[in-house]
N, C-alpha and C positions, 0 to 999 in steps of 0.2 A: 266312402271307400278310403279317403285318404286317412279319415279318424282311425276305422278299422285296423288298417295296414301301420299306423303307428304305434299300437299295443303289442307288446308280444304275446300273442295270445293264436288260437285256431278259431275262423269265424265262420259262419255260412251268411252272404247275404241275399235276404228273401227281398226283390224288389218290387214296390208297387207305387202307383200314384193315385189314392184317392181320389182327385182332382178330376179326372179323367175317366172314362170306360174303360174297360180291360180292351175290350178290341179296339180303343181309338189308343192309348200309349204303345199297347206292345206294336202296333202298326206305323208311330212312328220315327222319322228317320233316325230324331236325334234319339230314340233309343237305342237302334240296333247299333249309331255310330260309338254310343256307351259301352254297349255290351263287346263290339271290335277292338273298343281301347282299351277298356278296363278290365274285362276277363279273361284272364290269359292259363287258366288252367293250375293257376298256383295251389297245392296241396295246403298252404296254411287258411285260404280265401274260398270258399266254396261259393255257386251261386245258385239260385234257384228266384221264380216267379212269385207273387202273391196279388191274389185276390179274391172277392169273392163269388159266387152265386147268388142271387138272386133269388131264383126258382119264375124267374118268366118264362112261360110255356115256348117264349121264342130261343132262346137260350143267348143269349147274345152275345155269352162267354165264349163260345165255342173259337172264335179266334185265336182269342189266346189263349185257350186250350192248346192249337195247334201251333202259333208260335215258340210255345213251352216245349213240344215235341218234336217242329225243327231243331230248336235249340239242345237239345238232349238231353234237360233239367226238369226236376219237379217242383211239383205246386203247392204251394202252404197257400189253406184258405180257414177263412173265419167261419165254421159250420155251427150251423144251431146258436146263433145267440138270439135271444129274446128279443123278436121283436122285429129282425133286421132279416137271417137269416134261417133255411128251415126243411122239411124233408124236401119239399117240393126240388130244392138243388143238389140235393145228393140225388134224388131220381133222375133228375136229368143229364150230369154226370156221369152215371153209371149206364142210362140207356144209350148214349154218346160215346161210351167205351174210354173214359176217362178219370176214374178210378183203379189204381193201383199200388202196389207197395211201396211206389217213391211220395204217395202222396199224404201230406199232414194236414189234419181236422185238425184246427184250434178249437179249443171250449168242446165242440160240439157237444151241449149240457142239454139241450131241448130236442133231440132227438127221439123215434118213436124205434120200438124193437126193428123192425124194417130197415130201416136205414142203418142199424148196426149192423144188421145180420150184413149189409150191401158192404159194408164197409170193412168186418171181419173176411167176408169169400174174396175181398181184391186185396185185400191185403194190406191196406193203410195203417198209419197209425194214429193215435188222437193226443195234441198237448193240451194238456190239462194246466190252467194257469188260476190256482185255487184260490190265492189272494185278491185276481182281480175278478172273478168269477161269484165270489163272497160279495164283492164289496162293491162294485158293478151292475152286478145285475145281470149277466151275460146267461145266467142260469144256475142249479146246483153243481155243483164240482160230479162230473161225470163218470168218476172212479166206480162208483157202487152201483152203477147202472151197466158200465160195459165189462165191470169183471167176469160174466158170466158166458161173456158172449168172446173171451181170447184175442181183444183187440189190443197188438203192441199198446203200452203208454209210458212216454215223456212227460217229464216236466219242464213248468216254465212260468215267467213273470206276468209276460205280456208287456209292460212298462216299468221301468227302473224311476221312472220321473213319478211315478204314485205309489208304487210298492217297493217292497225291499229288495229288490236284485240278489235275491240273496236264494239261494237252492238251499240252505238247510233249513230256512221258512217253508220254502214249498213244500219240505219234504215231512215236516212237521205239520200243516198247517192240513196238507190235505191227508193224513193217517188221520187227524180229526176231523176232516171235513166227512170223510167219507164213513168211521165207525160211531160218529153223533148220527148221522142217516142211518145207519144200521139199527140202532138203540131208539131211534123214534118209530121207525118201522116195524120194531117190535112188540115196544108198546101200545103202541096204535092195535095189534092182535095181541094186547091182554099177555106174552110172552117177556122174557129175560136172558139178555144174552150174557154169556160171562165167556165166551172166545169169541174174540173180532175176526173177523174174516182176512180182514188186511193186515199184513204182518209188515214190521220196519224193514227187514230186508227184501219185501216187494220193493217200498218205495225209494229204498238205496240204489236196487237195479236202475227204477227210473230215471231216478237224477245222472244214471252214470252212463251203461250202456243200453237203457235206451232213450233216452240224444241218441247214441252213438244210429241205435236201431231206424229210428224215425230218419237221421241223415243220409242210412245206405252203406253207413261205415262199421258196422260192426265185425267186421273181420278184419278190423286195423286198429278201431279204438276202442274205447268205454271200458274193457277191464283190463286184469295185469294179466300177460301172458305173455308165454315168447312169441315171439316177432309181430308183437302187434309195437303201435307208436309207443313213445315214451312219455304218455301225457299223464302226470300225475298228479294229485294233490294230495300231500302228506301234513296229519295232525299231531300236534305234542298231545302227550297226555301225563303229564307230568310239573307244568307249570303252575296247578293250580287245585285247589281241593277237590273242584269237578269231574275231571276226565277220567278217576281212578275208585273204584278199582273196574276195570274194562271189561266184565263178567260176560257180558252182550253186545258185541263191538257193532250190530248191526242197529239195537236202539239206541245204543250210545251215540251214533253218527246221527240219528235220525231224533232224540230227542234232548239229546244235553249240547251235543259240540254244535260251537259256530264260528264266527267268521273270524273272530279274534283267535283261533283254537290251528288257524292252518300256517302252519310255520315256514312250510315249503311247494311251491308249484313247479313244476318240470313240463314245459309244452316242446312235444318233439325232439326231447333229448337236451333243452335248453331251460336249465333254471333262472326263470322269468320272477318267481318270490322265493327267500330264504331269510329266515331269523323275521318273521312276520315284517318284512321290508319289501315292496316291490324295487327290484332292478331294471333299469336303462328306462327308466320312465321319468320324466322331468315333474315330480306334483308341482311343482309353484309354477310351472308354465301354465297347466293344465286347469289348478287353480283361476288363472287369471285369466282362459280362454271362459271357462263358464262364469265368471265374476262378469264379464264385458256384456256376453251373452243377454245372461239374463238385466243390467243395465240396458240393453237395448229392447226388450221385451217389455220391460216395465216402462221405457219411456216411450216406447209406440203405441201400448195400450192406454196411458194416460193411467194417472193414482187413483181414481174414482172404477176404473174396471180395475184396476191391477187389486186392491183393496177387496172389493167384490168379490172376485173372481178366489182372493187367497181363505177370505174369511164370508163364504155365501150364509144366504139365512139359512136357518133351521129351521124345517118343516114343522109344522105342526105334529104329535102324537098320535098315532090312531092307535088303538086296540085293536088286537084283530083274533080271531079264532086260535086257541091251542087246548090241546090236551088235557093241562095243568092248572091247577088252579094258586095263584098267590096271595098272601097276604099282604097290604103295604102298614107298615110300621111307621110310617113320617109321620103321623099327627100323635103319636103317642110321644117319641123320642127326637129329637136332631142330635145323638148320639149315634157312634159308631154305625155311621155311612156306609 
């Protein structure tokens, strides 16, 4: 809360403790003594619950199910990841009467038609977080499976510590994630697509307003209108051979500009970046908060895991079933790699 609260920036935090059961932290004291002190209804700090399902036929969530609904906030849960979570908790969810529009499916990538359909009729939304999704294991990036089925979707990282924090990766990464699935699903029926389904200004919606949609806010933020907030991010396109000429300003956002390309941020009427400069924000403190940090991480896990942990082994090679067939050229050439 206090890192949060020292960016100028608009935050929601989704709080959860691993550690613990959903029905043994939300139950106790020193939370709800957190939730007394710390949320006080600040428009720039939003709060909400997290955690996940299971799918035990006992449901064990259902507490804090209902403390989320004392408290008058929604729930960000981790749906469908491989492995971990699965329909069996969106069934029960939904027969428990605890699916609805305030509520966000992370991933949900291993999903069966069923559980969309449950989750498009209540109205949720799903963030799709394509980079760790990819690269994780949490499933395929679940764009090409719920487009069909009208469920809002967000984007998102999931972790800034392994991926790039960066939304015009997301917004890039899954326009591919999701029209490579298109183009093997076609080949796979002996067919050839030459129009993708997903177009860049679907996935520009996503990055913008819906966030805004998935947080409840979209009659205040996510695009430019009057009297919604004044939260913006504006691009040069003129610093550099890239950005011009802006024929398609929606695949332009979605496949050439990035982070270095946003010149100005305006959150709630306050410009927080200008001239690719963040303002009122200390880097060299900031700097040496994570510099310490991670000093004390590396010296509590000891060089022998810290090493490990940075540089793990490489698995072995398998070959595995596809489609295509290749040629390997190494024994002929160790030319042009």
């Amino acid at each position: 809360m206090d890192a949060l609260q020292a960016v100028p920036g608009r935050f929601v935090l989704a709080y959860g403790n691993i550690r613990q059961a959903p029905a043994e932290w939300t139950a106790a004291p020193e939370f709800r003594d957190f939730v007394r002190r710390r949320i006080t209804g600040d428009d720039m700090l939003g709060f909400q619950l997290a955690f996940d399902v299971t799918g035990d036929p006992a449901f064990p969530e259902k507490p804090a199910f209902e403390v989320a609904r004392d408290l008058g906030v929604a729930v960000t849960t981790h749906a469908a990841v491989w492995g971990a979570t699965d329909d069996d908790g969106i069934r029960l969810m939904h027969e428990h009467g605890f699916m609805g529009p305030e509520t966000v499916y992370v991933h949900a990538a291993t999903l069966s038609a069923d559980s969309y359909h449950r989750i498009a009729a209540t109205g949720g939304s799903v963030s799709v977080s394509t980079e760790r999704e990819q690269s994780a294991g949490q499933g395929y990036p679940t764009t090409w499976a719920i487009r069909s089925h009208g469920i809002p979707v967000s984007l998102s990282m999931d972790t800034s510590v392994w991926w790039s924090g960066d939304l015009f990766s997301a917004m890039r990464t899954t326009l591919g994630a999701d029209r490579a699935r298109e183009h093997l699903e076609a080949h796979a029926g002996g067919e050839t697509v030459t129009h993708c389904a997903l177009r860049a200004d679907q996935v520009v919606e996503w990055a913008t307003l819906g966030g805004a949609r998935a947080l409840g806010r979209e009659q205040d933020l996510g695009s430019i209108e009057a009297g919604k907030k004044a939260d913006l991010v504006l691009l040069r396109n003129d610093h550099s051979p890239v950005p011009f000429p802006v024929l398609n300003p929606y695949g332009h956002v979605a496949f050439q500009a990035q982070r270095g390309d946003v010149h100005t941020v305006v959150v709630d009427g306050r410009v927080v970046k200008h001239d690719h400069r963040l303002l009122g924000v200390d880097l060299n403190s900031v700097r040496h908060t994570v510099e310490r940090t991670v000093e004390h991480l590396r010296s509590a896990l000891g060089e022998e895991a810290w090493v490990n942990g940075m540089d793990p082994d490489v698995p072995e090679t398998k070959v595995l079933d596809n489609p295509y067939t290749y040629t390997d050229y190494r024994s002929a050439s160790t030319h042009g790699r």
